[in-house]
Structure formats: structure tokens, C-alpha cells
C-alpha positions as CSV (number, residue, x, y, z in Angstrom):
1,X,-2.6,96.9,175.9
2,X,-1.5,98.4,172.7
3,X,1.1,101.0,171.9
4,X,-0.3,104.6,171.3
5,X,-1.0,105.2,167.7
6,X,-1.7,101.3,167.0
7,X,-5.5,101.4,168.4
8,X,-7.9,100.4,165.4
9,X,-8.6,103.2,163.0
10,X,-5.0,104.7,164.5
11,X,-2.0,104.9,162.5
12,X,-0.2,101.2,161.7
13,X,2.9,100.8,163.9
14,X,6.3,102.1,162.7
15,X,8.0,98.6,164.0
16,X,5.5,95.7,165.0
17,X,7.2,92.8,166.5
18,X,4.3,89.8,166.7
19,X,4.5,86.7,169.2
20,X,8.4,86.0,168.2
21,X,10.5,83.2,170.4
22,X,14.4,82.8,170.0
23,X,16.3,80.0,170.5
24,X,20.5,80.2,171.2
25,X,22.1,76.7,170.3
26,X,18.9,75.3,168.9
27,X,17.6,74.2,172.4
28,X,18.3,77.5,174.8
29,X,14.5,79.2,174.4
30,X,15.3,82.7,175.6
31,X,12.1,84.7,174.3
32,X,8.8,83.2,174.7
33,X,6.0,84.9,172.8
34,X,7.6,88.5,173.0
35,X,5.1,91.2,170.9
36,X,5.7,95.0,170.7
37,X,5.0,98.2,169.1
38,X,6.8,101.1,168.3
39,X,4.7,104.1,166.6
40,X,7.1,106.4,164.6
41,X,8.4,109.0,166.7
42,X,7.5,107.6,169.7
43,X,10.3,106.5,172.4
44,X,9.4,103.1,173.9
45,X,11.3,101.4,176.6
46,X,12.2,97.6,177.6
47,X,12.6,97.2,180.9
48,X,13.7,94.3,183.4
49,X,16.5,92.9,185.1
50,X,19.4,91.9,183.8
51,X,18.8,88.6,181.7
52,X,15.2,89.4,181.0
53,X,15.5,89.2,177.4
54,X,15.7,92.7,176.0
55,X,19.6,92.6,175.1
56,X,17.9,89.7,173.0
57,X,14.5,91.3,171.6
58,X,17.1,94.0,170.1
59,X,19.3,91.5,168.0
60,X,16.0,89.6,166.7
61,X,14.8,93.4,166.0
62,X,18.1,93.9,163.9
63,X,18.8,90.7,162.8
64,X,22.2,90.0,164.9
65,X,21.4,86.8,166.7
66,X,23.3,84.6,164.1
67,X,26.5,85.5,165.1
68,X,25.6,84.3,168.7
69,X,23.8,80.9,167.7
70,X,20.4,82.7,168.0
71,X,17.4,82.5,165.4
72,X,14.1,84.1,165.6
73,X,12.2,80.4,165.2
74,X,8.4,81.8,165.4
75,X,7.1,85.1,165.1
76,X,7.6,87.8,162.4
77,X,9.2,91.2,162.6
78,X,7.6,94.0,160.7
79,X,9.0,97.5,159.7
80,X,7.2,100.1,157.8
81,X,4.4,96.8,157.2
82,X,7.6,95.1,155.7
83,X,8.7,92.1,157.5
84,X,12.5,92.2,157.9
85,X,13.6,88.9,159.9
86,X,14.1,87.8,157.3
87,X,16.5,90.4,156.4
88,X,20.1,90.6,156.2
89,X,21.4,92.8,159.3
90,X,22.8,95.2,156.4
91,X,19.3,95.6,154.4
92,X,18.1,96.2,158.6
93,X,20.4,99.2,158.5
94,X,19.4,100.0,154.9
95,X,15.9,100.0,155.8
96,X,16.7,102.5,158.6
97,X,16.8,100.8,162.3
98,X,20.5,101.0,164.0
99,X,21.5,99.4,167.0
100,X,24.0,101.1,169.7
101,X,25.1,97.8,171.3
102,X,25.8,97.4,175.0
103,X,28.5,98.8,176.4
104,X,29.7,101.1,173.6
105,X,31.9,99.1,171.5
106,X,33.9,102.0,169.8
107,X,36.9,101.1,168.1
108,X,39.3,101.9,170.5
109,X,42.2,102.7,168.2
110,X,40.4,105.6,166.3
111,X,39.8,109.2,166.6
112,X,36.3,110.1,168.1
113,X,35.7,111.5,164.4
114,X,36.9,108.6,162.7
115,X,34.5,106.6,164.4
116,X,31.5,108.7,163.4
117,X,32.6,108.7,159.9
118,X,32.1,105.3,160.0
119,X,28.4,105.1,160.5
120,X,28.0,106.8,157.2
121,X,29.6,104.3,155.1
122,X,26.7,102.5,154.5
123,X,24.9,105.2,152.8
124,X,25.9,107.2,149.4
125,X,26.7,110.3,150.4
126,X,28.5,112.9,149.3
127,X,31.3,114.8,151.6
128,X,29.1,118.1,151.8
129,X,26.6,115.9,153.0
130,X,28.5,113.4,155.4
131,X,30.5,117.3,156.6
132,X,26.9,118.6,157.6
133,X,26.0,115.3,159.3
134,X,29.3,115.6,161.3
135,X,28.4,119.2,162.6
136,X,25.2,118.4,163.1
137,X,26.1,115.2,165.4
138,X,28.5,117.9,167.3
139,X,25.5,120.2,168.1
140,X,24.0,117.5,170.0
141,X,27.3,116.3,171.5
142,X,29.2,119.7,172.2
143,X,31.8,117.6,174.3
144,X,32.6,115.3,171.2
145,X,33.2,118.1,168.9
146,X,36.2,119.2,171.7
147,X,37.7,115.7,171.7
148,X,37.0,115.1,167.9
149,X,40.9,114.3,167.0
150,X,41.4,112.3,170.4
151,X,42.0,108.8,170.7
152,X,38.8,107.2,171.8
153,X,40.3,104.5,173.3
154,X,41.2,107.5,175.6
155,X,38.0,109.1,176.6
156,X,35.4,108.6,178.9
157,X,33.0,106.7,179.4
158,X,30.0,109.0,178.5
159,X,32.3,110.1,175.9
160,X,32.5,106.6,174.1
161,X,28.8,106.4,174.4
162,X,28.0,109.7,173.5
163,X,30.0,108.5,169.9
164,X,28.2,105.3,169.7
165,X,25.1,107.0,169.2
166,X,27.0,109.8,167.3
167,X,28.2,107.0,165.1
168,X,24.4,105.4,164.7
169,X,22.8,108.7,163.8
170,X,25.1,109.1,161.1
171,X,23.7,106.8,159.4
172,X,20.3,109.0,159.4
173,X,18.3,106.1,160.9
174,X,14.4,106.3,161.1
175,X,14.6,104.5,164.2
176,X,17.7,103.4,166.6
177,X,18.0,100.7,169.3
178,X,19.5,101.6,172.2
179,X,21.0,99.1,174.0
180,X,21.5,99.8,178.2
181,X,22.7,103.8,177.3
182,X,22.9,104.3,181.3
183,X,25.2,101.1,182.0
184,X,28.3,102.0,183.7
185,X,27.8,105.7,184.1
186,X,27.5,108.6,186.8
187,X,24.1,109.6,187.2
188,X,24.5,113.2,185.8
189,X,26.1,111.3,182.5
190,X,22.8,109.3,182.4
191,X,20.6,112.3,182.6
192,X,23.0,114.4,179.9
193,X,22.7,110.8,177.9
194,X,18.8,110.8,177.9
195,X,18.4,114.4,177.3
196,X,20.3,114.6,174.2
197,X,17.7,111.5,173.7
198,X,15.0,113.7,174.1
199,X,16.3,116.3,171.7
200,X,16.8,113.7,169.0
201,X,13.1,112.7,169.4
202,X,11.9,115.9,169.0
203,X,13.6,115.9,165.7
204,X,11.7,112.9,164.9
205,X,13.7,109.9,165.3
206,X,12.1,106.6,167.2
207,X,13.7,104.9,169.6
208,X,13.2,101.8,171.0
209,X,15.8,101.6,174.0
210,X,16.4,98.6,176.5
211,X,17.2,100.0,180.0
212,X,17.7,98.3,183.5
213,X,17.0,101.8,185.2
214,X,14.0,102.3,185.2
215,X,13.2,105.5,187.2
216,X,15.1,107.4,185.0
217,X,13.7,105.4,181.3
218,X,10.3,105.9,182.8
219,X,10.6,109.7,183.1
220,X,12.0,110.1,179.5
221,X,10.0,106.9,177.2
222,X,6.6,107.2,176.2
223,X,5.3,103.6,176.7
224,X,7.1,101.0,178.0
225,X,6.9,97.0,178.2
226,X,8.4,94.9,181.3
227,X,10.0,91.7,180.4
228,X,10.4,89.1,183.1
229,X,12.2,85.7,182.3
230,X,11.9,86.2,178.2
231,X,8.2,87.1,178.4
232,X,6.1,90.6,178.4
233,X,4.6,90.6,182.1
234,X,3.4,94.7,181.4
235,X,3.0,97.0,179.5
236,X,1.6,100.9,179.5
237,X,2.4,103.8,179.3
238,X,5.2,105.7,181.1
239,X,2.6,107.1,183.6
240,X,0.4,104.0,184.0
241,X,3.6,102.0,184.6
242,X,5.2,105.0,187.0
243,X,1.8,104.6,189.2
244,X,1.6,101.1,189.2
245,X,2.0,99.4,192.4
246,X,3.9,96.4,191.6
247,X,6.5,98.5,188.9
248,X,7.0,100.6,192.4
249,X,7.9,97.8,194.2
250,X,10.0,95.7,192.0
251,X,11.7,97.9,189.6
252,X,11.6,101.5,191.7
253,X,12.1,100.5,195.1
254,X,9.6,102.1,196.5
255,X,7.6,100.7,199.3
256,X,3.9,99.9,199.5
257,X,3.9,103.4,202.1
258,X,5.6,105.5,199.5
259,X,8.8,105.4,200.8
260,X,12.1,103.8,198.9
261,X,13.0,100.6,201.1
262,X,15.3,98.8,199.0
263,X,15.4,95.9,201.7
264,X,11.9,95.2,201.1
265,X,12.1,95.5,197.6
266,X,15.0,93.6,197.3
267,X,13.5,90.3,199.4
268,X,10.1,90.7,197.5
269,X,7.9,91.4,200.1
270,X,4.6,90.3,198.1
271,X,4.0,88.5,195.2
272,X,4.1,89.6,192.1
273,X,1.0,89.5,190.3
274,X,1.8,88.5,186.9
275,X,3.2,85.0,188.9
276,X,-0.2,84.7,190.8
């Protein structure tokens, strides 16, 4: 199955990742055949368990593995019909795909509104321009705009993720990768997280986020893949995958009956298919 928009006759995908494998150390093979689709304005999610491999499909996506020992070592990557692993991760961000890393990563010792200044400085820009950016990141993150001169070492949690992405859209990405966005956070942060997601997607930008959660990723993405062990085992869209017996199982906890029975599901009480 095929992302929406990427049927023949449909519009090309925005970001088209074909058959790539990665290997960490030049013997570690962590993704094994991996192939996506993103259509523009679309929000796609990667789902699986920790270790699956989607930390991993987002640094081949924006070229980051090198700094880890990782190389894409078959496969292309194609954005816009452009391939770009072979990119530089700073011509990536030039060509309009960020990446809000795992677990925030603000720098700790400046001001909220230091750190979203810095996502403009790749761009040219002028300070009208980078001023109407700024107010425009605070309409979506009314909570930021209050704690714009504080420390951010100092805030919260959802705070520090709520300027990660801050930070990534000032860059004005076409698309962003969003890395785990519910990790370590209270469920009502998650929701106000994905939310402000959903606003930002009606303003047209793609996302492509990687998410353990996937009750809540399922109720918000468009299309989504499952990744098991560094391979696609699924993939569908939000509802298909939502209905599907063995997603409710293994990734929702719910029971064959309809009922959530996290025993069952956690002792895998039938196979899964895609191992048959």
C-alpha cells in the first residue's frame, strides 16, 4: 500500500524514501529495506516500539547519521523529485525538512526567545521578517510567549518541547520531522502538543513524526507505517490501521473482545501475522 496522493496518475510524493538500509559501525544493519511516502501536507506517522528503527529513518531522512557512525548504504532519499542523501544536513534544512530531535535538546542556558531566534539563522531574513515569525510562533504557543525572557533550562518539559518545534518552524520548513513529541510528558501536554500539530498542518506544513504512542498518533496522522525490528511490517491509513486487529493488539492494547487487557497484550497472546 501506497501513501494517499502517490497512486498512479496522483500527485508525486512530497518526500519519497525508496528501499534504504543503514548501517552504524559499518557492520550494525539497523534498517532493512525501509520505503515511505510523505504527500505534501499530509501528516504521516512511524510507529513501533522503542528500537524499531524510526529514531533512525529520521536521521537518514535529514542526513544526521554521520555523526553517529551511520550511512544510508542502499536506497535513495527523494525530496521535491530531488534526491538529497546525498546532501549535506545544512542543504537538508536549506531545501526545507527540519528535524525536532528526541527529547528536546534546547540549549539550556538561553532564553526561550533566544532559542527560537536561532532556528532562523539559516535563512536571510530581515528583522521585520524574523519579528513576524516570532509572533507568529507565539500564537501557536501562547504559553511560550509568557516565558519568552525565562531561562529555558528552567521550564517545563512541554515547555522545552513546545520551543523545539518553535525553534524548527522558524526556519519556515516545508516539512518537519518530529521526533517522539509525546516522550516524557503528561497526557494533557501530549494532546495540547498534537493539537498545535494539527493547527500547523492546516496551515500547510508536512509532517512526518516518529511516535511510540500510538492511540494518540493514530487519532491525529493521516497514514501511518509500523516498523518492527528496522523493517515496514504495515502500513495504511490512520483508520485502516485503528481497525486492524493485530495494530489493536500489539500497539493499542486492546483485546481480541474489545476490551484493553494490557496482560494479554503484553505476553502476546497470538502471533503476529507479519512473523507467520
Amino acid at each position: 500500500m501506497t501513501a494517499p496522493g502517490s497512486e498512479s496518475g496522483g500527485e508525486s510524493p512530497f518526500l519519497a524514501v525508496h528501499n534504504i538500509e543503514v548501517i552504524y559501525d559499518h557492520v550494525i544493519l539497523v534498517l532493512k529495506g525501509v520505503s515511505l511516502e510523505v504527500p505534501r501536507g499530509a501528516i504521516v506517522a512511524l510507529l513501533g516500539a522503542n528500537g524499531a528503527g524510526k529514531t533512525t529513518t529520521l536521521k537518514a531522512i535529514s542526513n544526521l547519521l554521520a555523526s553517529e557512525r551511520g550511512a544510508v548504504t542502499k536506497g535513495s532519499i527523494e525530496f521535491r523529485g530531488e534526491r538529497i542523501d546525498d546532501r549535506t544536513p545544512r542543504d537538508v534544512v536549506r531545501r526545507g525538512i527540519v528535524q525536532v530531535m528526541e527529547g528536546r535538546h534546547c540549549f539550556e542556558h538561553l532564553t526561550v526567545e533566544e532559542n527560537l531566534l536561532t532556528g532562523a539563522f539559516s535563512r536571510r531574513a530581515s528583522r521585520a521578517e524574523i519579528r513576524g515569525d516570532l509572533d507568529r510562533i507565539y500564537g501557536h504557543f501562547p504559553q511560550l510567549a509568557a516565558r519568552r525572557r525565562s531561562v529555558s533550562g528552567y521550564t517545563s518539559g512541554g515547555e522545552q518541547q513546545m520551543t523545539a518545534i518553535g525553534r524548527a518552524l522558524m526556519a519556515r520548513p516545508q516539512m518537519v520531522l518530529l521526533d517522539e513529541p509525546s516522550l516524557g510528558l503528561a497526557p494533557s501536554l501530549v494532546e495540547e502538543i498534537f493539537e498545535i500539530v494539527r493547527s500547523l498542518h492546516t496551515e500547510g506544513v508536512t509532517f512526518l513524526l516518529a511516535e511510540q504512542n500510538t492511540a494518540v498518533a493514530l487519532r491525529y496522522a493521516d497514514f501511518g507505517y509500523i516498523l518492527e525490528n528496522g523493517r515496514v511490517v504495515m502500513d495504511g491509513t490512520a483508520g485502516e490501521l485503528s481497525g486492524n486487529e493485530d495494530v489493536k493488539e500489539f500497539y493499542l492494547g486492546i483485546a481480541g473482545d474489545g476490551r484493553q487487557n494490557f496482560r494479554e497484550a503484553k505476553h502476546y497472546r497470538r502471533r503476529k501475522r507479519w512473523l507467520a
